[in-house]
C-alpha positions in Angstrom: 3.0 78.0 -27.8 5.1 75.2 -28.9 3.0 72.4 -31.0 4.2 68.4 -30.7 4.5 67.5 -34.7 3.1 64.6 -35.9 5.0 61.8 -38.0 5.0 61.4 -41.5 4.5 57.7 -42.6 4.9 56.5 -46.3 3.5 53.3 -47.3 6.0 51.8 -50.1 5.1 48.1 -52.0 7.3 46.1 -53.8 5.5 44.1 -56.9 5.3 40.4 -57.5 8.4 38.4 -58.6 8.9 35.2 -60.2 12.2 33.6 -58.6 15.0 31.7 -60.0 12.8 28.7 -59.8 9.9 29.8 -61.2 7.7 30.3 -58.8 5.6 33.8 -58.0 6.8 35.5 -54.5 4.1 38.0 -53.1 4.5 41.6 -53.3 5.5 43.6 -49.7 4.2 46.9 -48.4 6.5 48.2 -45.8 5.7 51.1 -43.7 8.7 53.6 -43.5 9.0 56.9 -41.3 9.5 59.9 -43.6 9.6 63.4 -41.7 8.2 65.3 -38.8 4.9 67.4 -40.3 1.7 69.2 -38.9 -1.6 67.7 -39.8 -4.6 69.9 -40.1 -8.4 69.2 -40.8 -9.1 70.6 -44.5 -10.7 74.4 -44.2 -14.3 75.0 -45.6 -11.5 77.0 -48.1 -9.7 74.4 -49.1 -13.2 71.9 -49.7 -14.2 75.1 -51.3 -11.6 75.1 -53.9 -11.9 71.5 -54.9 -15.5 71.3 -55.2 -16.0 70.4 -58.4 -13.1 68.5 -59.4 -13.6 65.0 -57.8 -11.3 65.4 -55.3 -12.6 65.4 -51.2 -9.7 66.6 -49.2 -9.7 65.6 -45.4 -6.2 66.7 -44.3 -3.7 69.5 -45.1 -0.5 68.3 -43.9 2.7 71.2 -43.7 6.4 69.7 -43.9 9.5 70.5 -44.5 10.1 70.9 -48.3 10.3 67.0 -49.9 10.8 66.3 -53.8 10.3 62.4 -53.1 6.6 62.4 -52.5 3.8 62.3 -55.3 0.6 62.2 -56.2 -1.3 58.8 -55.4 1.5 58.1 -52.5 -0.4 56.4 -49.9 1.2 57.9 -46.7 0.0 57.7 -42.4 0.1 60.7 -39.9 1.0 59.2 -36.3 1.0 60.9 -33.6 2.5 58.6 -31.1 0.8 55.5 -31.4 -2.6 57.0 -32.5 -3.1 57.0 -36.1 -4.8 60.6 -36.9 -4.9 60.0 -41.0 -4.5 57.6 -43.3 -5.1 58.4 -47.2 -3.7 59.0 -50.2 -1.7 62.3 -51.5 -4.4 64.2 -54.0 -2.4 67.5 -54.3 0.9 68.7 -53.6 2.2 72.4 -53.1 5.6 72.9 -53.2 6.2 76.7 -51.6 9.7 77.4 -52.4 9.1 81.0 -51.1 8.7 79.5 -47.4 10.5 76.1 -48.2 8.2 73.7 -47.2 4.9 71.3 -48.5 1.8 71.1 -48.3 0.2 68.1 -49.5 -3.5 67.2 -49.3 -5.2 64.0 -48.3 -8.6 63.1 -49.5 -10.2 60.8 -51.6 -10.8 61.1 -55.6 
């Protein structure tokens, strides 16, 4: 069985600036495809683990091994159009044994 993967979104901002002038230019946030990835409803396990802690997870997402994401990140899973998650990185697994991540979305 072949599975369509979803698309990894990361939602970067640029800060406020004061221009040559003098005057304040508004921060940005772009939207910027990352990598293909799996998205998953979080297990009674997983909600399991971080009970406790502060931390809801939602999502487990499964990617391709990435150094460049981080706790806090604000990322989107897409697939197509239809926007299946939207939240902010709580935990991050980097399995070098398999070379890939897991991160998990939630809510502190």
């Amino acid at each position: 069985m072949y599975f369509k993967p979803h698309k990894l979104y990361i939602h970067k901002s640029t800060p406020s600036y004061q221009d040559e002038n003098g005057d304040w230019q508004e921060g940005t946030e772009t939207v910027e495809y990352l990598c293909d990835c799996f998205l998953h409803d979080a297990s009674t396990d997983i909600k399991k683990a971080y009970a406790g802690t502060g931390i809801i997870p939602t999502h487990t997402v499964n990617l391709d091994r990435r150094d460049d994401l981080g706790i806090g990140v604000t990322v989107t899973v897409k697939e197509g159009e239809l926007v299946r998650a939207k939240s902010q990185i709580v935990d991050l697994k980097r399995l070098s044994a398999l070379n890939y991540t897991q991160i998990i979305l939630g809510s502190k």
